[in-house]
N, C-alpha and C positions, 0 to 999 in steps of 0.2 A: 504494500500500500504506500502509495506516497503522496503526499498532501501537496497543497497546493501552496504557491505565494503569496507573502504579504503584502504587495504593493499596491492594493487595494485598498489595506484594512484603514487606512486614514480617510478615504474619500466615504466610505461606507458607514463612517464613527459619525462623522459629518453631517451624511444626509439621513444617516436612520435608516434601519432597514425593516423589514418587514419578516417578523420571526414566529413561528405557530410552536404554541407551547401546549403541548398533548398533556393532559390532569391540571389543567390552567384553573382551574377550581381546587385544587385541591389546597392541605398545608401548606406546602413548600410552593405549588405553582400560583396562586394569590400574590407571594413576594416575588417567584419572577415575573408576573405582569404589572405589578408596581413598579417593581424595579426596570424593566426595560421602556415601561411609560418614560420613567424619571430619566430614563440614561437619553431620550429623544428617538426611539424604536417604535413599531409599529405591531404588540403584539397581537396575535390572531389565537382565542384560546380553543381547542379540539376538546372537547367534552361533550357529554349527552344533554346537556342540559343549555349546547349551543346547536344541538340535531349533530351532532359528529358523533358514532359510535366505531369506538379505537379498534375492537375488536372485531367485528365486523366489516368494517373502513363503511356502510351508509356515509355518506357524507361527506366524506372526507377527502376527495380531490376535488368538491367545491371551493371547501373552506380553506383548500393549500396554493387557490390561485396564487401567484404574484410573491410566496412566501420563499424567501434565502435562506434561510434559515429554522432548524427546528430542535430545540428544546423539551427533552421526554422525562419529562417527571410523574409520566402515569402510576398507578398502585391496583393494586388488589388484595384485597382486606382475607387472607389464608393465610395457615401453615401448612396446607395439606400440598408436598409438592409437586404432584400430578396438576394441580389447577394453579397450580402459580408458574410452572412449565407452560401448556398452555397459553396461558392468558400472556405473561410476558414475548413467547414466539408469535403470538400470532399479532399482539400488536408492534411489537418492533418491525415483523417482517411486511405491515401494512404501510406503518409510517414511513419507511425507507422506500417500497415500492413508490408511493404516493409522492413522497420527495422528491423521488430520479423524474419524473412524468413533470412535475413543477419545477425540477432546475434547478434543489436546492445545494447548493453550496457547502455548507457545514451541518455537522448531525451532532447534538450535544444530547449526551444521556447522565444521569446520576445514579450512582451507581453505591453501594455499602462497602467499607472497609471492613477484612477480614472474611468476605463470601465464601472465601478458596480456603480460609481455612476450618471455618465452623459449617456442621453438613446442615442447618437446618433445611428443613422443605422451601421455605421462603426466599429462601439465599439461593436456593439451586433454580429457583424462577430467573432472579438475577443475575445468576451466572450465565443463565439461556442467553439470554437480555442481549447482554456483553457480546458474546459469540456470533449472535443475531447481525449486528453491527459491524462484528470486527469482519463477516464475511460480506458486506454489502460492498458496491462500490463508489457510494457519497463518504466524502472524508471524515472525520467521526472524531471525538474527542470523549472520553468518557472520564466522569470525575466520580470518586468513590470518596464519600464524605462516614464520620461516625454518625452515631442514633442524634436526634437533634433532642434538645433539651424537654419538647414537649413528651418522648418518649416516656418518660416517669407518669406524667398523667394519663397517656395512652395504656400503658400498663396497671394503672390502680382502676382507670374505668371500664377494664374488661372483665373484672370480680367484683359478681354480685355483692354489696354488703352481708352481712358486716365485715367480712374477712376481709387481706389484702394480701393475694399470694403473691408475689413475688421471686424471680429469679434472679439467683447469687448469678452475677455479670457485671464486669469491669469493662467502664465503655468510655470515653474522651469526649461528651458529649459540645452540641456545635451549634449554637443560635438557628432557625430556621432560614430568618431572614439573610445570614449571613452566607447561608449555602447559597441562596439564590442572589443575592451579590458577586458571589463568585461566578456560577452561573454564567452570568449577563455578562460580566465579562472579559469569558471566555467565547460570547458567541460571535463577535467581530475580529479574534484572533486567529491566525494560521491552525488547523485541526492538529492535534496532538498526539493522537491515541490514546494510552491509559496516563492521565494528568497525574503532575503530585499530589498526594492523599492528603483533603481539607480535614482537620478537626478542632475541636475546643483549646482553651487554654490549660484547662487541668484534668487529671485522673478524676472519673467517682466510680463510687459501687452504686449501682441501682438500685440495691436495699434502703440504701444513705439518703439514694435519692427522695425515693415515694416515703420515706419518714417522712425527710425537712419539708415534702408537701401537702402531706396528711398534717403536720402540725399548720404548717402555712392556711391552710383551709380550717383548721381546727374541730378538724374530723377523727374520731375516736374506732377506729376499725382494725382489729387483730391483725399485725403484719407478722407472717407465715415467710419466712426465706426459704429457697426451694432450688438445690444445687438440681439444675436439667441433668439427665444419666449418659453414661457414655460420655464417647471422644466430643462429642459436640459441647455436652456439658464442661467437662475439662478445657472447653479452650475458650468460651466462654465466660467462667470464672476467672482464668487465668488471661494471656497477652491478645488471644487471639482475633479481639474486636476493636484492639489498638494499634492505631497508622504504625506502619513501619517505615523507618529511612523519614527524610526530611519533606517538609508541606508546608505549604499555607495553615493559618492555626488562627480559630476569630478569636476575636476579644472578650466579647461577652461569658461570664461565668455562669453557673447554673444557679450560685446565688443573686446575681444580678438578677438572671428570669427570673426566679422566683420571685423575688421583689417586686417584680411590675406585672407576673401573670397568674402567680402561685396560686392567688384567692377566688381568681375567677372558675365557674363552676364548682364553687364550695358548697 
């Protein structure tokens, strides 16, 4: 694969380009369609809830007229990795097709730090993902960030009260907003292939985490820590969901978020 030149990337910084951002609704795709508003871009968001269905493609070489650029921060709410196999091949390999047919230039995915080493089901979706990409032929930049700091609340509000089971996991967690900073850009720069790995500025445990949030809320529910079994759990608990080698690293701490997001949904 070889990527293309930057002699462009100034005049394209300039006029704005016009970028489709596939889970443009979602956590993370919200701040890249702020964020590429803010940077002077013209994002175009691919979701069902703009008639774009990702996994089907309905829709979706309407919505990629005129688009340079594409930005994949879709998701699918499993652990089961039959359907997150699936769901990740079949919409990479739509939005790449739908790409080449529009012309697009750069293909930017986000991707998890650690996939290749923890087997979960979920991970093995994203590792599809990756593969998906890395055999297309629009130039490709894939960035693999840690869990973002809302992880902690994603995690406490998928156990029913009262409990609060929780997995023993050491993760470097990353502002959301800041993934999709980085993001934006990366989507007027030369294609990369696998970027330096973005994460937080400190180490936490997850346990540590959904504590200081469950206090933050001032919610009183049995936290249960829960080492996952197996090599997956072992690497997990240990380094294996932490950037390796040198990255970009955001500023914000997970005490900062908490201070500005911790209470909401208390």
């Amino acid at each position: 694969m070889t990527y293309g030149d930057d002699g462009d990337t100034g005049a394209r910084e300039r006029s704005g380009m016009r970028v489709a951002v596939a889970g443009g609704t979602g956590l993370v795709g919200r701040y890249v369609v702020e964020e590429l508003a803010a940077a002077g871009h013209k994002p175009v968001v691919l979701a069902r809830s703009r008639g774009v269905d990702l996994v089907t493609s309905a829709g979706l070489d309407a919505a990629m007229e005129g688009v340079e650029a594409v930005v994949d921060v879709s998701n699918v709410t499993t652990t089961n990795a039959r359907k997150a196999i699936a769901f990740f091949d079949s919409v990479g390999h739509n939005l790449l097709d739908a790409g080449e047919r529009a012309g697009v230039g750069h293909h930017v995915v986000l991707s998890i730090v650690g996939i290749d080493r923890v087997g979960l089901g979920y991970y093995q979706g994203k590792l599809r993902q990756e593969d998906v990409v890395r055999s297309g032929r629009t130039p490709w930049t894939v960035l693999r960030a840690t869990q973002f700091h809302e992880f902690a609340e994603q995690t406490l509000d998928r156990v029913p009260k009262p409990l609060a089971v929780v997995p023993r996991m050491r993760t470097q967690p990353v502002a959301a907003r800041e993934v999709a900073q980085h993001l934006v850009r990366l989507v007027p720069t030369p294609a990369q292939g696998m970027a330096p790995e973005l994460a937080g500025p400190r180490v936490e445990q997850v346990v540590d985490m959904v504590g200081r949030l469950l206090r933050a809320r001032h919610q009183h529910r049995l936290l249960l820590p829960v080492k996952m079994p197996g090599a997956a759990g072992a690497a997990m608990a240990g380094d294996g969901l932490l950037p390796v080698g040198p990255g970009a690293r955001g500023s914000q701490t997970f005490e900062a978020w908490l201070a500005r997001h911790g209470v909401q949904g208390g």
